[in-house]
Every structure is written in C-alpha cells, then in structure tokens.
C-alpha positions as CSV (number, residue, x, y, z in Angstrom):
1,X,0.0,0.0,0.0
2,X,2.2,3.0,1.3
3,X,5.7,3.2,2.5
4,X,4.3,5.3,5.7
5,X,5.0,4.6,9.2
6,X,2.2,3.7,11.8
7,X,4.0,4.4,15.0
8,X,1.4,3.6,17.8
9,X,2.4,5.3,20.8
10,X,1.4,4.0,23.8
11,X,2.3,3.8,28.1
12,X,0.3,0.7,28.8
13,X,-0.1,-2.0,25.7
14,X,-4.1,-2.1,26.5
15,X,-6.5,-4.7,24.5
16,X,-6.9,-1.4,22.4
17,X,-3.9,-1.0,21.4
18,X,-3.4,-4.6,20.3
19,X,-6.6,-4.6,18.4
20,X,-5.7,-1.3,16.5
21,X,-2.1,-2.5,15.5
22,X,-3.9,-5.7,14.1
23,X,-6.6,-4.3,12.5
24,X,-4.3,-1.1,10.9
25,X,-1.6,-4.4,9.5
26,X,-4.2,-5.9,8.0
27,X,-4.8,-2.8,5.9
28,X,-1.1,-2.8,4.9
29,X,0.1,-0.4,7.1
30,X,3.7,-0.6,8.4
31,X,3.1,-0.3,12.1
32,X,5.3,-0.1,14.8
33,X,3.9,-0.6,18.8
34,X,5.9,2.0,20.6
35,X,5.8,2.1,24.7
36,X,7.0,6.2,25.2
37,X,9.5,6.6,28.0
38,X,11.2,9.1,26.0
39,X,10.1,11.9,23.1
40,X,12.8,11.3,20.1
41,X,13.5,14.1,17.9
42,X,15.3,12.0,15.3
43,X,14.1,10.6,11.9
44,X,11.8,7.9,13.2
45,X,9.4,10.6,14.2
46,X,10.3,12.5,10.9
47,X,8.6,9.6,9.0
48,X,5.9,8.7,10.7
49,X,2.1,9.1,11.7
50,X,1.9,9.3,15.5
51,X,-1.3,7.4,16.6
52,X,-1.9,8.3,20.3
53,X,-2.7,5.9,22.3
54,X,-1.4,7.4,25.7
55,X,-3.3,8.7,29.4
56,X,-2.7,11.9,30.6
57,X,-2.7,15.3,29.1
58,X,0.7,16.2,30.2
59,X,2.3,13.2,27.4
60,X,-0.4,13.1,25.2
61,X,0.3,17.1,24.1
62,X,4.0,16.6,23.3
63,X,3.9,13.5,21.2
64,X,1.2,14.6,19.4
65,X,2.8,18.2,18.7
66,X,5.9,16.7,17.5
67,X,4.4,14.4,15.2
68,X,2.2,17.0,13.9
69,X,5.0,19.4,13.2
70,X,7.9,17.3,12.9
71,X,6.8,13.8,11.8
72,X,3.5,13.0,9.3
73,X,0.7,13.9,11.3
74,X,-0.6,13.2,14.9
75,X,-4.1,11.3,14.9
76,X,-6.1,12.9,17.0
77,X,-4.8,16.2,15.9
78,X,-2.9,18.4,18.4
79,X,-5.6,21.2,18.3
80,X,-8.3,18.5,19.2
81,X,-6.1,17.0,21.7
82,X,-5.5,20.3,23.0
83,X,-9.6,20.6,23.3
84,X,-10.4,17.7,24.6
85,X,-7.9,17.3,27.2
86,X,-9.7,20.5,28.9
87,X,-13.6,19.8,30.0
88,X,-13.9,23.5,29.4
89,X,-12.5,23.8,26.1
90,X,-14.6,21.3,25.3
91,X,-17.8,22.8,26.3
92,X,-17.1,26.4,24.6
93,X,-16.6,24.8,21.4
94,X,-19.8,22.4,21.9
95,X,-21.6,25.4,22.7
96,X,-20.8,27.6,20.0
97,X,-21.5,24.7,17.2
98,X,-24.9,24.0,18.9
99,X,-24.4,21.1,20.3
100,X,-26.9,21.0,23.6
101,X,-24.5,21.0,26.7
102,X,-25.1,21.0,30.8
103,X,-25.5,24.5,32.3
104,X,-21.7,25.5,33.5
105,X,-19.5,27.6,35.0
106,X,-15.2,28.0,35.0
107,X,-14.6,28.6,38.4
108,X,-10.9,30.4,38.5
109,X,-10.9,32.2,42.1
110,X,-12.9,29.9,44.4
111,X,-11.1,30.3,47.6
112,X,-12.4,27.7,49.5
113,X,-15.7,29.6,49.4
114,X,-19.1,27.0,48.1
115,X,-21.0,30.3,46.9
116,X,-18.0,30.7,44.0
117,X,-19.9,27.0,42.9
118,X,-23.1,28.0,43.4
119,X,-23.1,31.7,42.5
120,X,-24.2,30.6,38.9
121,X,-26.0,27.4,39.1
122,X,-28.4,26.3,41.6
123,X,-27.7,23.4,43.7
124,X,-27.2,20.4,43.8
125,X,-24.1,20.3,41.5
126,X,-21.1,18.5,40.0
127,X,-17.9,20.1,41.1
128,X,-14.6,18.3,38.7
129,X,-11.3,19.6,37.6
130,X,-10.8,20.7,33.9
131,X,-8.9,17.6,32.6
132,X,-9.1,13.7,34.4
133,X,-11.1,10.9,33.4
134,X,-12.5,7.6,34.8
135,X,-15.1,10.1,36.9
136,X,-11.8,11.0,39.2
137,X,-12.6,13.8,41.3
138,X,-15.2,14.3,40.5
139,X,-17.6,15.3,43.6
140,X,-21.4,16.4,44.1
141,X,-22.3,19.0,46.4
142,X,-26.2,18.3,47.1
143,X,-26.1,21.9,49.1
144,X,-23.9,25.3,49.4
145,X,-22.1,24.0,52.6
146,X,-21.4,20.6,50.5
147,X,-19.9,22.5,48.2
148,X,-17.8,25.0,50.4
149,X,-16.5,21.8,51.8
150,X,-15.6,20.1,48.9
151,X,-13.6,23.1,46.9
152,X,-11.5,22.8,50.4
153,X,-10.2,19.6,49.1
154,X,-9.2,21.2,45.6
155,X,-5.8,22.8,46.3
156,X,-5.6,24.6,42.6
157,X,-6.4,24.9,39.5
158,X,-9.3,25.6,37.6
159,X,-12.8,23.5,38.4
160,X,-16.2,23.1,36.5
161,X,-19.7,23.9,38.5
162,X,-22.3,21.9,36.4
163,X,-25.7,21.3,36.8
164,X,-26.3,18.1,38.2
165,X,-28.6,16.8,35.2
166,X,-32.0,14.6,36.4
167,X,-30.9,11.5,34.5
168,X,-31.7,6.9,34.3
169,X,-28.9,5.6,36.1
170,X,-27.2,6.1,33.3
171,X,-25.4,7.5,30.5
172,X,-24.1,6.9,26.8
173,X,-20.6,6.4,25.1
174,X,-21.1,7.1,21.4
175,X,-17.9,5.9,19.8
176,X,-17.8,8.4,16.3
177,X,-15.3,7.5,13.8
178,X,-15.0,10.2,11.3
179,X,-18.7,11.1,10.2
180,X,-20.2,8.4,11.2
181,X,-21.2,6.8,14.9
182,X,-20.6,3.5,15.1
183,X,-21.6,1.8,18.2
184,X,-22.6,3.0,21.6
185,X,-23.4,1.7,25.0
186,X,-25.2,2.6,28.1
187,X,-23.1,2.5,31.2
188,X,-25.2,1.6,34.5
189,X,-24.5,2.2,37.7
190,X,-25.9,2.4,41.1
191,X,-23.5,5.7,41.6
192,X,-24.5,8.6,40.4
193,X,-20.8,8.3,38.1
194,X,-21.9,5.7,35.3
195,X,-18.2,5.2,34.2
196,X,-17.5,1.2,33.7
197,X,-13.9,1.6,35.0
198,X,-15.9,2.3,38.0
199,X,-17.9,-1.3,38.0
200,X,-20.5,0.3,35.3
201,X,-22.5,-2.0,33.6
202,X,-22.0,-1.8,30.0
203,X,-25.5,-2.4,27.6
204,X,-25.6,-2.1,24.0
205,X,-27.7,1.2,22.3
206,X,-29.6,1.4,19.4
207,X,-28.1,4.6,18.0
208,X,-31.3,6.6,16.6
209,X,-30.8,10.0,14.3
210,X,-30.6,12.2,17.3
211,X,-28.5,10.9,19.1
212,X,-25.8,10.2,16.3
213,X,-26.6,13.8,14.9
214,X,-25.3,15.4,18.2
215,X,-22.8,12.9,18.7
216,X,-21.2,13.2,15.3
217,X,-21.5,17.3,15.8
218,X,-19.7,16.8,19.2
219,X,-17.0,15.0,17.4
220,X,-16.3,17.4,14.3
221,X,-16.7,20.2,16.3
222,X,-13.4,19.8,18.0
223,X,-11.6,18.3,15.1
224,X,-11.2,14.2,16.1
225,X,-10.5,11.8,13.8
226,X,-12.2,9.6,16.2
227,X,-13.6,10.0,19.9
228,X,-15.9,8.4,22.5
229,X,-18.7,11.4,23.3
230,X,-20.3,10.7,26.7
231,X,-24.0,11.8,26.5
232,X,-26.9,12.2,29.1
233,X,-30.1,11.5,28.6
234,X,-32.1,15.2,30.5
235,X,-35.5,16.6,30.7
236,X,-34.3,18.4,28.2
237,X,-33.3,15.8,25.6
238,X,-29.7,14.8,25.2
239,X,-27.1,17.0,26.4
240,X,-23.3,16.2,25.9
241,X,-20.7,15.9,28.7
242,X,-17.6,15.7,27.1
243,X,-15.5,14.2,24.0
244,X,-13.1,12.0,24.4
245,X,-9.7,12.2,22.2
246,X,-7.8,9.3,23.5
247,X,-10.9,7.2,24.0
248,X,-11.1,3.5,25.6
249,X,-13.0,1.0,23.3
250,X,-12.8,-2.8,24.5
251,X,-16.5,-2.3,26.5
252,X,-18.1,-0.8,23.4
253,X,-16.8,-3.5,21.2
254,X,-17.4,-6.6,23.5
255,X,-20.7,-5.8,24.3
256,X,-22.1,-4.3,20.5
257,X,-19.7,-6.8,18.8
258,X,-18.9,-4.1,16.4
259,X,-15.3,-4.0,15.2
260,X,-14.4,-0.7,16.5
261,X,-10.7,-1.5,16.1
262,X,-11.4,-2.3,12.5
263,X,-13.6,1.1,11.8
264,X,-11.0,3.1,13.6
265,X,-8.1,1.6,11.5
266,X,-10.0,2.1,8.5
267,X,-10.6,5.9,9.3
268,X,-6.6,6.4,9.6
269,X,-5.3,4.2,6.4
270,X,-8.2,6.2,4.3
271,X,-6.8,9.4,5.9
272,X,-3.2,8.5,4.9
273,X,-4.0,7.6,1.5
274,X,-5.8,10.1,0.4
C-alpha cells in the first residue's frame, strides 16, 4: 500500500492497542507498537504518523505536537487534543457549534468559598477539575455547605460547577469515527458516576438519528479523527458531557460486537492515503 510509518504510541499496551495495530496491519500499514518513556527528535518521528494511544494530558500534548509538526501527522490532531484534554474547552466549542450541553460555569478564584460553585447554578451540582477521566474527582455537592466543603479539598487549578442533570442511572458512550457513529453503549451504575472503569454495567444502544446527529456534531466540532462522546439523557433531551480524544474501546466492542478496532483503523489508512 504505502511506504508510511504507523507508529502507535502508547504507556500501557491495553487490548486497544493490540486490536488497532492488528486491524491497521491488516490494511497494509507498516506499524510499529511503541511504549514512550522518552520523546525522540530523530528521523523515526520525521517519518511517521503518531497514533496516540497514551493517558494523561501532560504526554499526550508533546507526542502529538511533535508528530504533527515534525513527523507526518498526529491522529487525533494536536488542536483536538489540546480541546479535549480540557472539559472547558470542550464545552465552549460544543456550545458555539450548537451542540446542547449541561448548564456550567469556570470557576478560576474559588477560595475555599461553596458560593463561588453555586453563584451561577443552583444546587445540587457536579464540582470536577478541567482535565481527568475515569469520573476521578469528580464530587457532588447536594447543598452550598457541601460544596464550600468540597472546593476545600481542591488545592488549585481551575474546576467546572455543572448542573447536576436529572438522569436513568445512566449515560451513553457514542464511539464516532469520522462522520459516522458507530456503536454505543449505556453504562449503569448504582453511583450517580456511570463510568464502567468504575464497575459500570455496559448495555448495547440502538443509536437513533438524534442521538448520532449530536454525537457526530460533538466530534467534528473539535476536530477528532475519532472520539468516545459521553452523553446524558435530561428533561431536556440529550445533552453532551464531554469528547473523548484518546478514548477507551474494548467495553463498546465486547458488548455491541462491532469491530471498533477495524472502523478506527480504516478511518486512519483512508486518511493517509488520500
């Protein structure tokens, strides 16, 4: 097919990880499994289309900026890692595109004080830091004084104040690949936090044109190639938490038995074809 390098970078060698470099060889690709202690500036990079397959904002942004400007190409972009590595940045560009979001508010000063949480949503509310996944952190304050106590904990940095959204005990991951959304789940829990690396059960969805319309929007808005979009189900209809740029997969395939691995991989060898 092409002489172009695959280089899969990764910390932990997941099932997703082994699924993608399987499903991107069997499209021809030249792939190469990479575990990242180090960023190398040499040729390798130079030559090569940095998948990112890594946790945590602070080593996701630099290997994805130096592939994008020295290598090939970063997949996800470093603008839409940039985005969705910050709940915030997230939600500004959801909301400006339209895409129906919870009620929030950036608190930057909160001093220990619960009004700063409260001062423009009513309670009871979600109080969570910027960046973080697996629902780490992540607190809800049913009353001011809840939420004076909890901000105590916080020692900086900025913090959302969301609306704590009326919802079934539980919520959706859309996995989007390019235009399209492929498969999703329902994650239920007993906890008000429906993530399944929190014990959620996982619960295949029949995607209907709603919910793929927002999810899809949520996904192009910021600019991924692919992404897992968490969505609520609200009085209001569906309402979009965040997008996920470096998104888990192995619950979504199991349980919907659609080849996630395969779609994703197809996504990157039409993208560096083309």
């Amino acid at each position: 097919m092409v002489s172009i390098e695959v280089h899969l970078l990764y910390d932990i060698a997941r099932l997703e990880e082994k699924l993608l470099s399987s499903e991107l060889s069997k499209r021809g690709l030249n792939v190469k499994l990479i575990k990242v202690n180090a960023i190398d500036l040499g040729n390798r990079v130079m030559d090569a289309v940095g998948l990112i397959r890594v946790a945590g904002r602070s080593r996701v942004l630099p290997l994805s900026f130096i592939y994008q400007e020295v290598g090939l190409g970063s997949i996800n972009s470093f603008n839409s890692l940039i985005i969705t590595h910050d709940k915030f940045l997230t939600l500004v560009k959801l909301s400006k595109a339209g895409v129906p979001i919870p009620r929030t508010a950036l608190l930057l000063d909160y001093s220990g004080d619960g009004d700063a949480a409260s001062a423009l949503l009513k309670t009871p509310l979600i109080i969570k830091p910027t960046d973080g996944s697996w629902g780490r952190l992540v607190a809800l304050a049913n009353t001011v004084r809840e939420a004076e106590l909890i901000l105590r904990s916080y020692r900086e940095g900025p913090l959302l104040s969301q609306e704590y959204v009326k919802k079934p005990k539980r919520d959706i991951r859309v996995t989007v690949v390019g235009d399209r959304a492929v498969a999703a789940i329902y994650r239920y829990s007993d906890d008000w936090r429906t993530n399944t690396a929190r014990g959620g059960l996982a619960v295949p969805v029949k995607i209907d044109p709603e919910l793929e319309d927002i999810s899809v929007k949520a996904s192009t808005t910021v600019g991924a190639t692919y992404s897992g979009v968490d969505v609520v189900e609200s009085e209001r209809g569906y309402l979009v938490i965040e997008v996920n740029g470096v998104p888990e997969f192995k619950n979504v395939q199991r349980v919907t038995g659609v080849n996630v691995a395969g779609e994703i991989a197809e996504e990157v060898a039409r993208l560096i074809t083309s």
